[in-house]
N, C-alpha and C positions, 0 to 999 in steps of 0.2 A: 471569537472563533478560535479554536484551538490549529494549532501547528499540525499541516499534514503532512509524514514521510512515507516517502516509500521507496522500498529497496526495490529494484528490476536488474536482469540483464536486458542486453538489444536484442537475440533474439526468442525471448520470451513471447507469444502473443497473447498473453493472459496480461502480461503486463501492459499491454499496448492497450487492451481493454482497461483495465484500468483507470491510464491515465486517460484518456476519450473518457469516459466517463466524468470521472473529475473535469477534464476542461469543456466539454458539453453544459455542465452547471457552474461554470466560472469559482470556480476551487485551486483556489493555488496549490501546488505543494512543493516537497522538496525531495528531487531523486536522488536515489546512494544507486547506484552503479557497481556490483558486486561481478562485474566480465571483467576474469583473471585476476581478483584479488581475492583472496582467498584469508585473509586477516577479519575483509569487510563482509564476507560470507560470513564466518565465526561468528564476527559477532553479532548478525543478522538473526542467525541461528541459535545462538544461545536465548538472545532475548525473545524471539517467537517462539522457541521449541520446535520450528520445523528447517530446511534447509532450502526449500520448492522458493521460488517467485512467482508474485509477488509476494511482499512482506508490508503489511499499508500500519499504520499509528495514524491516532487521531490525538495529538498530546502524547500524553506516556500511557492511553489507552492503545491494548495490538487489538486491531481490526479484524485482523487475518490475512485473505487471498484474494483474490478477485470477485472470485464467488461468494463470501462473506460483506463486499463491498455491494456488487450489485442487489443483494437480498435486503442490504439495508437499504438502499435507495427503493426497492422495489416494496418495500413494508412501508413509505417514509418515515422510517427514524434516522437517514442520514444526517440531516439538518440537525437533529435532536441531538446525535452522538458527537455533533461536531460542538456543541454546542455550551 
C-alpha cells in the first residue's frame, strides 16, 4: 500500500473530511500542517499546482482535495489507487 500525505491547516473543514475519511477505512497517513508556514505551503503548492487544503498524495501520485478523495472512495477505486 502506498504512503498517504496530506497537507491541512486546523482550521480547514475539508481537511477534517478528509482525514474521517481516511480513518473511517483504517488508512494511515501522514499530515504536513501548512498553519503559518508558509515555506511548507510553497512547496505544497508547487507540487499540486494549487494553493486550497487539502492537498492528499497517494505515493508520488497527487490525489488532489477532498472532493477528489471522496469521489474516489465513492466510484471504489480508492483501494485501487492506493494500491
Amino acid at each position: 500500500m502506498k504512503d498517504v500525505i496530506i497537507y491541512t491547516t486546523k482550521t480547514c473543514p475539508y481537511c477534517y473530511k478528509a482525514k474521517n475519511l481516511l480513518k473511517s477505512l483504517e488508512i494511515s497517513y501522514q499530515e504536513v500542517s501548512v498553519d503559518f508556514n508558509s515555506e511548507l505551503r510553497a512547496e505544497m503548492a508547487s507540487k499540486a499546482g494549487k494553493t486550497s487544503v487539502p492537498q492528499i498524495w497517494f505515493g508520488g501520485d497527487h490525489i488532489g482535495g477532498c472532493d477528489d478523495l471522496h469521489k474516489l472512495h465513492r466510484t471504489g477505486n480508492l483501494f485501487e489507487a492506493l494500491n
